[in-house]
N, CA, C and O atoms as a Tinker XYZ file with bonds, in Angstrom:
   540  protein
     1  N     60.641000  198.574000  133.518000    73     2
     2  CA    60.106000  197.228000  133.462000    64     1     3
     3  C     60.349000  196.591000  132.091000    63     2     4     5
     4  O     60.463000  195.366000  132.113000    81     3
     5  N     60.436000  197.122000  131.051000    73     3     6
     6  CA    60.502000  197.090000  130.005000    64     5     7
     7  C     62.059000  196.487000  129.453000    63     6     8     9
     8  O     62.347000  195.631000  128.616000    81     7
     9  N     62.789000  197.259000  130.235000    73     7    10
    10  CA    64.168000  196.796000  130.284000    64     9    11
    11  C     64.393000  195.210000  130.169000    63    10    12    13
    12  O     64.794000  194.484000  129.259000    81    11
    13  N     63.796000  194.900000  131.991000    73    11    14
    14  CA    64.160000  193.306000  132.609000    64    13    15
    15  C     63.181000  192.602000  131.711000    63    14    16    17
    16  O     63.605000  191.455000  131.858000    81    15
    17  N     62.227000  192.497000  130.932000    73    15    18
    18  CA    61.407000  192.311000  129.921000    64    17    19
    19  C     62.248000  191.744000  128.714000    63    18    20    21
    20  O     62.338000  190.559000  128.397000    81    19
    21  N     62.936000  192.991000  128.012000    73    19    22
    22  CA    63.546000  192.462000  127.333000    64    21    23
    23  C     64.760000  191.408000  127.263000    63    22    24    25
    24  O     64.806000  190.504000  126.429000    81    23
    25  N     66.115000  191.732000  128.623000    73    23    26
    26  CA    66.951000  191.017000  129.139000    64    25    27
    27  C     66.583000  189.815000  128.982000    63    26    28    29
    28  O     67.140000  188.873000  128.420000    81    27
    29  N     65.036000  189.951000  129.823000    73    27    30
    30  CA    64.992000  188.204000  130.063000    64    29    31
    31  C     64.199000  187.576000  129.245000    63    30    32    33
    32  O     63.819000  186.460000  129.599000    81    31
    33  N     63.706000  188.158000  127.844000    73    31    34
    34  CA    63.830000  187.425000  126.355000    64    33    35
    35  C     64.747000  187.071000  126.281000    63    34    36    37
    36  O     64.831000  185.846000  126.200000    81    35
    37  N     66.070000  187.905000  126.259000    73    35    38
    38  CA    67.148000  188.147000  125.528000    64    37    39
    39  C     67.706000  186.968000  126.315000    63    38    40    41
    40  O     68.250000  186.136000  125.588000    81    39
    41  N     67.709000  186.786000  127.147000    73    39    42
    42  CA    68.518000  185.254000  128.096000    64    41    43
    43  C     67.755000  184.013000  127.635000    63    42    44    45
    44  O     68.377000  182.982000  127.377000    81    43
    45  N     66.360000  184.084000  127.518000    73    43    46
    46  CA    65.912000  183.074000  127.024000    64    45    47
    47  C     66.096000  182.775000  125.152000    63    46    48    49
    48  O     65.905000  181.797000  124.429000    81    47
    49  N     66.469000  183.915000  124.970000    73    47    50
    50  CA    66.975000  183.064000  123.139000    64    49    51
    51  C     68.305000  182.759000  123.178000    63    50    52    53
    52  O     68.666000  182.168000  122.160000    81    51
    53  N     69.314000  182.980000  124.123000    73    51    54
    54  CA    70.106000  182.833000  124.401000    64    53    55
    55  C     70.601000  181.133000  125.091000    63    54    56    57
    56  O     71.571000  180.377000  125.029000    81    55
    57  N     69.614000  181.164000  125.559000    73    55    58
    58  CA    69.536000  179.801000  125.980000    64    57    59
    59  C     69.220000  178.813000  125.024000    63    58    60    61
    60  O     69.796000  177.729000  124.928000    81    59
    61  N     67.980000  179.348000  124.083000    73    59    62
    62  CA    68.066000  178.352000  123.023000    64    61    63
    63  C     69.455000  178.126000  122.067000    63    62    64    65
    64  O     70.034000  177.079000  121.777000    81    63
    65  N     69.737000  179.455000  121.718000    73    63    66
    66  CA    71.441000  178.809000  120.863000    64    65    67
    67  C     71.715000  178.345000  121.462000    63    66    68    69
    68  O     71.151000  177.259000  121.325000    81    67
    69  N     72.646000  178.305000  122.676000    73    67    70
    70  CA    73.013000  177.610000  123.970000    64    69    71
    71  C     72.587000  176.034000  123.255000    63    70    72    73
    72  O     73.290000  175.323000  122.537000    81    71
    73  N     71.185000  175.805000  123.742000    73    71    74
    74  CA    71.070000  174.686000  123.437000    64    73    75
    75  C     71.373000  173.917000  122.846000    63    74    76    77
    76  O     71.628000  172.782000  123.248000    81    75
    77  N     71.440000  174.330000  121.645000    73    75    78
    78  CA    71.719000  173.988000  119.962000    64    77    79
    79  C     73.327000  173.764000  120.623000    63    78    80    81
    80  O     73.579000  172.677000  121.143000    81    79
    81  N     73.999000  174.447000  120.591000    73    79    82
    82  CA    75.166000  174.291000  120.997000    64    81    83
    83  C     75.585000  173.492000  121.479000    63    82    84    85
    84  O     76.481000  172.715000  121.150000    81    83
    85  N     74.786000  173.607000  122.617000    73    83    86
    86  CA    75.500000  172.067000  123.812000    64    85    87
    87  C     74.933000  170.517000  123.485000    63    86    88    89
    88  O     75.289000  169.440000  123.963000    81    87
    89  N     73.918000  170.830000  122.490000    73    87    90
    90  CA    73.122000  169.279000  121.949000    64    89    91
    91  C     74.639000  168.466000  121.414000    63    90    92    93
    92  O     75.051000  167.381000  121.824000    81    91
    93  N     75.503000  169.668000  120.037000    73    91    94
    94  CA    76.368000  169.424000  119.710000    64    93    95
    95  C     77.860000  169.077000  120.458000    63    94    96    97
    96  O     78.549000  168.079000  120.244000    81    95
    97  N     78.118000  170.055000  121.280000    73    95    98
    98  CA    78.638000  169.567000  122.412000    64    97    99
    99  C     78.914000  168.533000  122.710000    63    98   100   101
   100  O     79.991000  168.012000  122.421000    81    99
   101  N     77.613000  167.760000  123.638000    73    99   102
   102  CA    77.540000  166.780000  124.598000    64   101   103
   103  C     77.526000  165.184000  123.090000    63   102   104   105
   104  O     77.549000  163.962000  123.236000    81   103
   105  N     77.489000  165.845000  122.133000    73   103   106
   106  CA    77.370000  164.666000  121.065000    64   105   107
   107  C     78.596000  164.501000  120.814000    63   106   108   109
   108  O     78.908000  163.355000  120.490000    81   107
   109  N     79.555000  165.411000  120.862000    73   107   110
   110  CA    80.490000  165.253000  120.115000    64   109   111
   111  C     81.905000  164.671000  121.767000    63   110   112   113
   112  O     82.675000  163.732000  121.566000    81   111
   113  N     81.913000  165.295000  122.887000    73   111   114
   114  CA    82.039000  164.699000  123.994000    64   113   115
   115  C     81.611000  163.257000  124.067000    63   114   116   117
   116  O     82.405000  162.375000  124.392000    81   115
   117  N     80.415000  163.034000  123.778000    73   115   118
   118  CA    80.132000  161.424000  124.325000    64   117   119
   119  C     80.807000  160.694000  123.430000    63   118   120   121
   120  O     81.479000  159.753000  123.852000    81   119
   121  N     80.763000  160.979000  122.017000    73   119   122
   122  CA    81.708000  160.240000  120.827000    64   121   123
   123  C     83.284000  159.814000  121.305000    63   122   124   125
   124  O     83.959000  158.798000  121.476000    81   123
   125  N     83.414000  161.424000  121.412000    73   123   126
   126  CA    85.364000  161.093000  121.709000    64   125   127
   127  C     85.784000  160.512000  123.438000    63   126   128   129
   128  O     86.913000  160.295000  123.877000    81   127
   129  N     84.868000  160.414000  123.936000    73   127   130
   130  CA    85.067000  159.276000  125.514000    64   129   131
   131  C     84.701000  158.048000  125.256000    63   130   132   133
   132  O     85.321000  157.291000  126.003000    81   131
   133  N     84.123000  157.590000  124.687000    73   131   134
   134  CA    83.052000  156.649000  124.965000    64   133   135
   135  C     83.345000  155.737000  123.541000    63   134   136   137
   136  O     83.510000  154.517000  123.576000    81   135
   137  N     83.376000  156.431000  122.467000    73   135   138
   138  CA    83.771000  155.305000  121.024000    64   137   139
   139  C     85.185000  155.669000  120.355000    63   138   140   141
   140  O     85.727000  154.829000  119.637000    81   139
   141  N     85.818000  156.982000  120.600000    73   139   142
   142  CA    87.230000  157.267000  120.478000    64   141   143
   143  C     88.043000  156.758000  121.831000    63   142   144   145
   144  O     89.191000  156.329000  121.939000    81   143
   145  N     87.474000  156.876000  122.376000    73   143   146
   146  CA    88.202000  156.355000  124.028000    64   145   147
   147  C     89.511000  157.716000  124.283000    63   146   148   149
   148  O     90.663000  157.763000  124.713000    81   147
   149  N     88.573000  158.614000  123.769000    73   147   150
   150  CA    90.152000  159.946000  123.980000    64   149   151
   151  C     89.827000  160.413000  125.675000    63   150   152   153
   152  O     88.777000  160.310000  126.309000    81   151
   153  N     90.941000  160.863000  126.027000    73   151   154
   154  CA    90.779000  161.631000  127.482000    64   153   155
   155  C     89.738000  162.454000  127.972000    63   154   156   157
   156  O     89.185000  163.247000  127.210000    81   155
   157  N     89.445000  162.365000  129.033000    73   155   158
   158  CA    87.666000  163.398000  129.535000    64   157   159
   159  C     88.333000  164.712000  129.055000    63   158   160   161
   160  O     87.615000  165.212000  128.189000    81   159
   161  N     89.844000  165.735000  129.381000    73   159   162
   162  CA    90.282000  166.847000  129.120000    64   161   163
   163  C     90.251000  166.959000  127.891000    63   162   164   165
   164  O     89.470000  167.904000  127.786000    81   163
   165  N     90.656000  166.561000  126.421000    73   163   166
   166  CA    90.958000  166.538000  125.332000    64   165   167
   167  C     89.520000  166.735000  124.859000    63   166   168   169
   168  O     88.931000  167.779000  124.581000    81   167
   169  N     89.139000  165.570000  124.841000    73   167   170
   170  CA    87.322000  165.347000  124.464000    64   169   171
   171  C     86.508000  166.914000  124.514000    63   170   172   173
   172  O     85.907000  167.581000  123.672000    81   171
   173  N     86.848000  167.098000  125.996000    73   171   174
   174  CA    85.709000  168.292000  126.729000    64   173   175
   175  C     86.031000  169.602000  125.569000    63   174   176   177
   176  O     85.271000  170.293000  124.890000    81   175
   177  N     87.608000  169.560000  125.721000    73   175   178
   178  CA    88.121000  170.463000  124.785000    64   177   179
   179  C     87.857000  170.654000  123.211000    63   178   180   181
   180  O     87.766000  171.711000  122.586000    81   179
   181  N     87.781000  169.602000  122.843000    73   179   182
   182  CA    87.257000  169.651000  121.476000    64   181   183
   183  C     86.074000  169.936000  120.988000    63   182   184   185
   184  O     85.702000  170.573000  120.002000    81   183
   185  N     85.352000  169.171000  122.120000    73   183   186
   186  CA    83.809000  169.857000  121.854000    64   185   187
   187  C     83.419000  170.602000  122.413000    63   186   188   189
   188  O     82.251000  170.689000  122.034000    81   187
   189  N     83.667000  171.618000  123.483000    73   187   190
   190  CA    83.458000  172.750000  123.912000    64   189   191
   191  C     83.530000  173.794000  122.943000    63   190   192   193
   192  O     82.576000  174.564000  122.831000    81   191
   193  N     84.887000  173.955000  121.989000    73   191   194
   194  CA    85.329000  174.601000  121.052000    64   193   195
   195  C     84.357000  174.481000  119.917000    63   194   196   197
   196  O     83.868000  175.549000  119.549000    81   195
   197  N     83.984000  173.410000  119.299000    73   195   198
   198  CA    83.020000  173.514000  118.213000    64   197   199
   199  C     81.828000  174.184000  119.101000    63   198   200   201
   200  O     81.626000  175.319000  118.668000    81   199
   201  N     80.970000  173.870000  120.196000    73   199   202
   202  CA    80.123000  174.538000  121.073000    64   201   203
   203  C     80.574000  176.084000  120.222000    63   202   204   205
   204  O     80.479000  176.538000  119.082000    81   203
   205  N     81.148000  176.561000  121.667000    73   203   206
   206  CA    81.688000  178.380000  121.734000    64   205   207
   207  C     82.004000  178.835000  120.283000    63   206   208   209
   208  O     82.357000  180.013000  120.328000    81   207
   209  N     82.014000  178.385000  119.093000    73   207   210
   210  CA    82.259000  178.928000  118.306000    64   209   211
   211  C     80.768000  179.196000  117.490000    63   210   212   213
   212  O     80.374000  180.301000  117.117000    81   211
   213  N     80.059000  177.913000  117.316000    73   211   214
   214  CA    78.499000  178.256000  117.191000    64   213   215
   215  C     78.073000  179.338000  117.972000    63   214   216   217
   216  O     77.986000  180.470000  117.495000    81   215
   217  N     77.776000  179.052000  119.245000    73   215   218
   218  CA    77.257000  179.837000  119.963000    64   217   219
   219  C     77.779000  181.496000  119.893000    63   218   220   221
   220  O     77.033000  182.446000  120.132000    81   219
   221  N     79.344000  181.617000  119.479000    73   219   222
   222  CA    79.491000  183.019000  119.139000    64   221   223
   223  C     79.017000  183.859000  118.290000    63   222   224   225
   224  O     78.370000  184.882000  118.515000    81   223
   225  N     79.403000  183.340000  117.144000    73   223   226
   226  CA    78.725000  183.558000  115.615000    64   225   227
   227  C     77.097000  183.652000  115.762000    63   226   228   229
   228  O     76.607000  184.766000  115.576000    81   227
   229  N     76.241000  182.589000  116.074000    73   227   230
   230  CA    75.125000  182.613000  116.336000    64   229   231
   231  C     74.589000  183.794000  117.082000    63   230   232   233
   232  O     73.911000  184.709000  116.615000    81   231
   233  N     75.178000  183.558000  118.855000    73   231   234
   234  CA    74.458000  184.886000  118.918000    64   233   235
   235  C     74.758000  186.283000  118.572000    63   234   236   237
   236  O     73.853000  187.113000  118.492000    81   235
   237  N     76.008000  186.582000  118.362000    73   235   238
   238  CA    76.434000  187.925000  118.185000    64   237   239
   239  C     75.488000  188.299000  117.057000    63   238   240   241
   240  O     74.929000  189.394000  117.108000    81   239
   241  N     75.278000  187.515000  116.097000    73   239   242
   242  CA    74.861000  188.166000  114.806000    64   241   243
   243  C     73.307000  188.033000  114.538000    63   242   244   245
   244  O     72.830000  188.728000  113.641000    81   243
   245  N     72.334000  187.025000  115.394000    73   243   246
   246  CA    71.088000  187.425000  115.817000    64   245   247
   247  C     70.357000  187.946000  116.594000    63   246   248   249
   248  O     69.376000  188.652000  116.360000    81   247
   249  N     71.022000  187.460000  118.081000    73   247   250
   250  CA    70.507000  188.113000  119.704000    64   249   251
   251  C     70.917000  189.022000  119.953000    63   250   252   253
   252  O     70.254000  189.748000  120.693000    81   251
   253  N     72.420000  189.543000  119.402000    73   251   254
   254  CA    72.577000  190.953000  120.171000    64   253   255
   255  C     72.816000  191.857000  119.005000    63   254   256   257
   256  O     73.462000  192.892000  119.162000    81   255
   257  N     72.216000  191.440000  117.579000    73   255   258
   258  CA    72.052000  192.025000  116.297000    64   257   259
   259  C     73.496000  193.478000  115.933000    63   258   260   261
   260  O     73.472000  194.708000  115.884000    81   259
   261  N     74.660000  192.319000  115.743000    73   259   262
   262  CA    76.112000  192.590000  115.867000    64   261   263
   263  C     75.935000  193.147000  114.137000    63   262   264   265
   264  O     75.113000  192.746000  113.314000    81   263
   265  N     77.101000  194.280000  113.950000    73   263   266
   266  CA    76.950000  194.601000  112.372000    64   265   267
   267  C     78.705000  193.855000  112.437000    63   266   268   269
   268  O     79.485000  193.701000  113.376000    81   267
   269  N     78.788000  193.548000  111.050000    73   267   270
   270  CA    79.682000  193.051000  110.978000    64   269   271
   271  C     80.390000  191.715000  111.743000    63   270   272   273
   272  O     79.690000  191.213000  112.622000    81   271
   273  N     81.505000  191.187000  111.534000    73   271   274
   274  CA    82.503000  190.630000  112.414000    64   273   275
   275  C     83.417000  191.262000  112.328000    63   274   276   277
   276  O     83.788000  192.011000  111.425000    81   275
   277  N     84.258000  190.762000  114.152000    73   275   278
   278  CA    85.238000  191.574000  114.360000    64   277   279
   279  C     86.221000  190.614000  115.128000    63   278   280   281
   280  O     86.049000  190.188000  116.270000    81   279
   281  N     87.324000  190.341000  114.258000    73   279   282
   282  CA    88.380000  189.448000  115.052000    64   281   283
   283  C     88.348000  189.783000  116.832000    63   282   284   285
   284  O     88.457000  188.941000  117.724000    81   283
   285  N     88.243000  190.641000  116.922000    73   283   286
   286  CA    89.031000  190.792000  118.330000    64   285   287
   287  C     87.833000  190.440000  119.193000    63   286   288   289
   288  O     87.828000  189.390000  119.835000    81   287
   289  N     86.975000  191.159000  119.220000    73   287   290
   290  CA    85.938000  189.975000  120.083000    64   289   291
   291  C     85.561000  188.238000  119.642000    63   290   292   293
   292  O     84.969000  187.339000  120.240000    81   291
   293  N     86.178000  188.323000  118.420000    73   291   294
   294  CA    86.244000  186.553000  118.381000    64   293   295
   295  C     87.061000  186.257000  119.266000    63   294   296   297
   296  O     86.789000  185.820000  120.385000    81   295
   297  N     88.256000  186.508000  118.761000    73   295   298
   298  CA    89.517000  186.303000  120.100000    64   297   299
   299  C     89.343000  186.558000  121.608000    63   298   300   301
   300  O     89.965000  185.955000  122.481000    81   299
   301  N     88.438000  187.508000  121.810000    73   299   302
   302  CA    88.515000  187.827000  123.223000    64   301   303
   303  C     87.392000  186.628000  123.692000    63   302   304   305
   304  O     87.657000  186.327000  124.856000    81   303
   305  N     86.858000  186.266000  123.460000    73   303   306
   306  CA    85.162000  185.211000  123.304000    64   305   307
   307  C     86.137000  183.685000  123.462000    63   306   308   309
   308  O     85.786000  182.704000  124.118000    81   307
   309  N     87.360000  183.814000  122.708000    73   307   310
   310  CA    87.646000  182.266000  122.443000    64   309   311
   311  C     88.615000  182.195000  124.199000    63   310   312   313
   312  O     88.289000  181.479000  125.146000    81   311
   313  N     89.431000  182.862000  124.169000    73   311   314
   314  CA    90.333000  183.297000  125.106000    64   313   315
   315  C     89.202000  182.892000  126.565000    63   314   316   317
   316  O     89.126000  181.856000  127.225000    81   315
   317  N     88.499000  184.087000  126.662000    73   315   318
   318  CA    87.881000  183.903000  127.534000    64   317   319
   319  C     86.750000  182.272000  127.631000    63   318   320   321
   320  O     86.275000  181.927000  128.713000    81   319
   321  N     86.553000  181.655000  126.633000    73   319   322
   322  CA    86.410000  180.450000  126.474000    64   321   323
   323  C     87.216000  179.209000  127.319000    63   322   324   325
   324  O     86.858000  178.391000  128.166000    81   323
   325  N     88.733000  179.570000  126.501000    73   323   326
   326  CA    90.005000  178.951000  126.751000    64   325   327
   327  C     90.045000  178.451000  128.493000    63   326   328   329
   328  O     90.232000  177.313000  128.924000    81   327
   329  N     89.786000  179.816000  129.331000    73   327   330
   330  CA    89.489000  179.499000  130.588000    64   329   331
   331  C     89.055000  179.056000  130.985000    63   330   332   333
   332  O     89.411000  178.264000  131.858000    81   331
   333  N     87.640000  179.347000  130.476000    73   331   334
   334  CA    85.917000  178.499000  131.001000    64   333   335
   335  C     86.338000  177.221000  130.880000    63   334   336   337
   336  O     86.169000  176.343000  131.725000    81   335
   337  N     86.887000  177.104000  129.832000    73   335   338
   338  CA    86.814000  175.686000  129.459000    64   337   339
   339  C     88.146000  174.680000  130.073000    63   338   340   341
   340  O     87.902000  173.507000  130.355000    81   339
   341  N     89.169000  175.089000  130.200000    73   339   342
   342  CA    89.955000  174.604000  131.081000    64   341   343
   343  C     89.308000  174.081000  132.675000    63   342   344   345
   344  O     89.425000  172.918000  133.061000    81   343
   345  N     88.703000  175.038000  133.389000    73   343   346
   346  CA    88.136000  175.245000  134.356000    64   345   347
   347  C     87.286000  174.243000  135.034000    63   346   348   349
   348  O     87.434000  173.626000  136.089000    81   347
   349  N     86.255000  174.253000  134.043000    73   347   350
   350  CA    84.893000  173.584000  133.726000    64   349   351
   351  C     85.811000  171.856000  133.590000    63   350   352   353
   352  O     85.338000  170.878000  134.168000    81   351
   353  N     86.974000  171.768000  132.847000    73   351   354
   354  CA    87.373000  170.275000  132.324000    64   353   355
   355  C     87.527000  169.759000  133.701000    63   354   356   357
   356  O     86.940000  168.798000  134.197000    81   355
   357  N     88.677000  170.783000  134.417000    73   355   358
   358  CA    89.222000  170.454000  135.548000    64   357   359
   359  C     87.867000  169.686000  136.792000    63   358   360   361
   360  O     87.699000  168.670000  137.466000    81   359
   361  N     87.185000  170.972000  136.476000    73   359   362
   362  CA    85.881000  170.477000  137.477000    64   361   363
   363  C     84.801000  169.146000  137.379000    63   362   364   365
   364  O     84.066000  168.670000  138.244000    81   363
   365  N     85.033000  168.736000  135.889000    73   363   366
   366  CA    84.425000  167.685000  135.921000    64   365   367
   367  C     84.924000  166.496000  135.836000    63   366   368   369
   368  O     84.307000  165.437000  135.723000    81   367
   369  N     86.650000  166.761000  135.918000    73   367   370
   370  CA    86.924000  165.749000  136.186000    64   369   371
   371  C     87.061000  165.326000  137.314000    63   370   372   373
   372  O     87.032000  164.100000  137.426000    81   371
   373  N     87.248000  166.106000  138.485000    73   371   374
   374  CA    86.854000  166.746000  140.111000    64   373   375
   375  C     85.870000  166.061000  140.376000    63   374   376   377
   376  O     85.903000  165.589000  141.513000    81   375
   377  N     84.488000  165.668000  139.432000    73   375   378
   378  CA    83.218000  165.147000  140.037000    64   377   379
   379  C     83.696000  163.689000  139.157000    63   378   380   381
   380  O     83.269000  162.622000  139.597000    81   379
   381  N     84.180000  163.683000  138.478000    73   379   382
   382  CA    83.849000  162.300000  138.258000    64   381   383
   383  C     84.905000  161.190000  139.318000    63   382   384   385
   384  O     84.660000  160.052000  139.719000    81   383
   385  N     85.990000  161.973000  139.517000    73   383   386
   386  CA    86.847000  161.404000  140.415000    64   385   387
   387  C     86.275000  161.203000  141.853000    63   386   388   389
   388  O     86.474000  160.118000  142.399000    81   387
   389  N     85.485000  162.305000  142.585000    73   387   390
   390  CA    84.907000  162.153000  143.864000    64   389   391
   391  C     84.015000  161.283000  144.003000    63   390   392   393
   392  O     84.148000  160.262000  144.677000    81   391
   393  N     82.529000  161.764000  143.071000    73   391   394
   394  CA    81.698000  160.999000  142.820000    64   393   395
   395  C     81.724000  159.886000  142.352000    63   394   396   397
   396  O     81.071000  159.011000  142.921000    81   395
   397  N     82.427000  159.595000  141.261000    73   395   398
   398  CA    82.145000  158.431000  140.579000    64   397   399
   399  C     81.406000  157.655000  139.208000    63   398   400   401
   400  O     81.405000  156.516000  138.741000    81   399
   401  N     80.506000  159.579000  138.710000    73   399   402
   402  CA    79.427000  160.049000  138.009000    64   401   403
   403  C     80.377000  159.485000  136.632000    63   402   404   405
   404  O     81.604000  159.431000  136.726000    81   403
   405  N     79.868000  159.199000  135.737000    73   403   406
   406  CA    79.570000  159.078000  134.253000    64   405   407
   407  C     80.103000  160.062000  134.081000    63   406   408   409
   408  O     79.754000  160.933000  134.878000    81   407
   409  N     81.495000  160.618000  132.721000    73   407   410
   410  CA    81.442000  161.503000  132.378000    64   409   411
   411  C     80.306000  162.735000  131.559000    63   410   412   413
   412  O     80.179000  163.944000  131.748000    81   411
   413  N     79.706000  161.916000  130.741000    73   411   414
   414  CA    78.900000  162.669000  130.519000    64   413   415
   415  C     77.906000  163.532000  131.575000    63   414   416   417
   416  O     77.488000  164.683000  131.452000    81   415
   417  N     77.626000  162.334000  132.903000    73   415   418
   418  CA    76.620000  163.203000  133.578000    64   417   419
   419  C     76.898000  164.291000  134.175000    63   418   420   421
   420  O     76.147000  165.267000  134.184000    81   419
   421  N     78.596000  164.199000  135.029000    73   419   422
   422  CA    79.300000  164.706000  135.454000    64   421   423
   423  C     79.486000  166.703000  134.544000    63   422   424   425
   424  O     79.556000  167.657000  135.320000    81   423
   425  N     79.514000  166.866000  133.585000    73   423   426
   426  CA    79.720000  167.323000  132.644000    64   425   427
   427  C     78.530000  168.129000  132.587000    63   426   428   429
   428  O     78.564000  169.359000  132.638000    81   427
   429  N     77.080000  167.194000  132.442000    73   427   430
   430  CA    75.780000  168.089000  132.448000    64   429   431
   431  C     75.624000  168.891000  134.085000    63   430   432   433
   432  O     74.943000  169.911000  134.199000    81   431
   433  N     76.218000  168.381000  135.057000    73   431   434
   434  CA    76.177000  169.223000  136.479000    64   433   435
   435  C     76.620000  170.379000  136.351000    63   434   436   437
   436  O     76.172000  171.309000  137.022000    81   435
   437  N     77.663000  170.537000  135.388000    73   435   438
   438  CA    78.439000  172.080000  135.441000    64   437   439
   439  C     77.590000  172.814000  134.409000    63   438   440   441
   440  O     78.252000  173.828000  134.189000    81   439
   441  N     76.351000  172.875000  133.555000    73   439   442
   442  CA    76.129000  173.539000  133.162000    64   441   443
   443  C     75.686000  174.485000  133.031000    63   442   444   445
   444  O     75.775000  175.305000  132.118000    81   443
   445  N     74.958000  174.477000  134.269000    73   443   446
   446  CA    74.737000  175.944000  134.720000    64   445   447
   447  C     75.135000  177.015000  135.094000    63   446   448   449
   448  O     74.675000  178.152000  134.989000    81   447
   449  N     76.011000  176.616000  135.536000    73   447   450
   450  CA    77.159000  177.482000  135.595000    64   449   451
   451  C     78.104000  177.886000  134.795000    63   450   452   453
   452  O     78.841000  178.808000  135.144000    81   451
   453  N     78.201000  177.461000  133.963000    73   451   454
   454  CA    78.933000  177.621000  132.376000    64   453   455
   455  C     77.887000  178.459000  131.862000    63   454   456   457
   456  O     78.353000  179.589000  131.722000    81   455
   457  N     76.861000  178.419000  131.570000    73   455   458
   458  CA    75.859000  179.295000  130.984000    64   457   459
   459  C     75.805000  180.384000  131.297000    63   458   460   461
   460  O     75.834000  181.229000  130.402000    81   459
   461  N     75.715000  180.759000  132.529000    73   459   462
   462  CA    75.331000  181.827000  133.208000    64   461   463
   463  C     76.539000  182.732000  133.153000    63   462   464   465
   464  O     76.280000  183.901000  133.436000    81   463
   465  N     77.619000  182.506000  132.898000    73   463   466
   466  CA    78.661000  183.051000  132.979000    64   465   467
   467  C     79.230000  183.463000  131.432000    63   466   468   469
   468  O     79.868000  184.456000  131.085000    81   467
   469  N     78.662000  182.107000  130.509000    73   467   470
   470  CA    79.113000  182.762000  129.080000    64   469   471
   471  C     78.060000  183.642000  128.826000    63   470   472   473
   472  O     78.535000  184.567000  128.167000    81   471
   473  N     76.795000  183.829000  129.028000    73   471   474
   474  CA    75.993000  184.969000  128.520000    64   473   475
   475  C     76.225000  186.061000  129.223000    63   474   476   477
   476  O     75.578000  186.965000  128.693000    81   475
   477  N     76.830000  186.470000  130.173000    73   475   478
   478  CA    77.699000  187.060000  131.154000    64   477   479
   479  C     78.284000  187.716000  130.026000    63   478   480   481
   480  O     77.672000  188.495000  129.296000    81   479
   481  N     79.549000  187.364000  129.892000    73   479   482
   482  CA    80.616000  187.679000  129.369000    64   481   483
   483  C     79.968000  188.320000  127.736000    63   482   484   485
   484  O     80.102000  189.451000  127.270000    81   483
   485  N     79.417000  187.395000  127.284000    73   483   486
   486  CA    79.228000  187.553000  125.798000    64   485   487
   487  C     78.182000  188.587000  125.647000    63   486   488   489
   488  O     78.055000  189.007000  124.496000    81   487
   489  N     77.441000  189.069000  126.501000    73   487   490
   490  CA    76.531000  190.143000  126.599000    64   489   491
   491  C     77.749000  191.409000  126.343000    63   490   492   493
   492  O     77.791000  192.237000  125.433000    81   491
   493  N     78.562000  191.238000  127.337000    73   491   494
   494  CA    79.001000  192.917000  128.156000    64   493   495
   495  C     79.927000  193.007000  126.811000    63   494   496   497
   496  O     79.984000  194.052000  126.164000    81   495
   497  N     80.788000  191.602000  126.371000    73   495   498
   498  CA    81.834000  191.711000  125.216000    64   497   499
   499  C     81.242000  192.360000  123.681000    63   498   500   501
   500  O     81.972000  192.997000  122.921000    81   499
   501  N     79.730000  192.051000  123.391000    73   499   502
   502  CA    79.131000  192.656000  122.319000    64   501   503
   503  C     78.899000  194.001000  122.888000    63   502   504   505
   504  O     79.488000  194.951000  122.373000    81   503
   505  N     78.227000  194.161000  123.739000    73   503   506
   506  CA    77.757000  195.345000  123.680000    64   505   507
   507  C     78.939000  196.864000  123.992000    63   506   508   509
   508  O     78.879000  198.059000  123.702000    81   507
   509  N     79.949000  195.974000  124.732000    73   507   510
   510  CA    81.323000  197.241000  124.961000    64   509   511
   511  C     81.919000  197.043000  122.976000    63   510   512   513
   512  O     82.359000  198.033000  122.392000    81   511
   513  N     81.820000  195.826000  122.339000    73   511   514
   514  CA    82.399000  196.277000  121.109000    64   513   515
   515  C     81.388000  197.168000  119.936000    63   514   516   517
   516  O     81.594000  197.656000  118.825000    81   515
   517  N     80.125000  197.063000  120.926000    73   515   518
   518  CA    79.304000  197.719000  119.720000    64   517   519
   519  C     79.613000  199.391000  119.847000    63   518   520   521
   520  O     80.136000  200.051000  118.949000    81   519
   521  N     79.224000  199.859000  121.005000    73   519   522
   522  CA    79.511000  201.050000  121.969000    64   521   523
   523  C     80.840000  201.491000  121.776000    63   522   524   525
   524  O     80.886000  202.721000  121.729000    81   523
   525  N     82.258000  200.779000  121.611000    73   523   526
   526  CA    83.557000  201.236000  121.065000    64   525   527
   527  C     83.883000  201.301000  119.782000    63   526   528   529
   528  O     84.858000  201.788000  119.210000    81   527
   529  N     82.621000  200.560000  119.281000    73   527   530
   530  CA    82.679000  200.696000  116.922000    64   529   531
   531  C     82.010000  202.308000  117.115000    63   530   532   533
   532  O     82.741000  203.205000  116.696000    81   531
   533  N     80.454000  202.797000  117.819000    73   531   534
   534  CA    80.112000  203.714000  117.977000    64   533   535
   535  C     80.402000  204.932000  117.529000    63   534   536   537
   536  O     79.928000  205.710000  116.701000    81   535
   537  N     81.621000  204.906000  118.548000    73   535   538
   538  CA    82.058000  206.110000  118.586000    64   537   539
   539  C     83.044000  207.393000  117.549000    63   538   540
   540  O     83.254000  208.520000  117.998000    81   539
């Protein structure tokens, strides 16, 4: 019990970087659509990237109390980013085209699913690099 206890601290501070993250995010997205007039793909991309890079640094080195940095799970974090985030662009531009939605709002629909999947990843990626420094 103790386990799912901790996990689901551990998802909920997770969510707060998250937050922090995507505040920046969705600020820096609404800027480059809306007063840069740059593309929904480009935009998403740029600020996704400042996002995932907070959010890496952040949690690796408080929530899942990482020693050191280590290029290769940066790289593997950004990479696997690279996708999400391609993915995620594609998809919201998918809703804004069907729907009709605001980019920005369009954008906040996918986030749950973006979440759930980077603490996913970024869990199993710290803890297989902590467990392979280990040894």
């Amino acid at each position: 019990m103790k386990y799912f206890r901790d996990k689901f601290l551990e998802l909920i501070r997770f969510g707060l970087i998250s937050g922090v993250g995507l505040l920046g995010d969705l600020t820096i997205f609404h800027f480059l659509v809306h007063s840069a007039k740059w593309p929904i793909i480009i935009a998403n991309l740029i600020s996704a990237f400042c996002a995932i890079t907070f959010v890496f640094i952040t949690s690796s080195c408080t929530l899942f109390q990482k020693q050191g940095f280590y290029w290769i799970d940066y790289v593997s974090w950004i990479f696997y980013q690279i996708c999400s985030i391609v993915f995620f662009s594609w998809l919201i531009k998918m809703i804004v085209f069907l729907s009709r939605l605001e980019p920005t709002i369009s954008k906040i629909t996918t986030i749950p699913f973006s979440f759930i999947t980077n603490y996913l990843f970024l869990a199993w990626l710290i803890q297989r690099g902590n467990s392979y420094r280990m040894r």
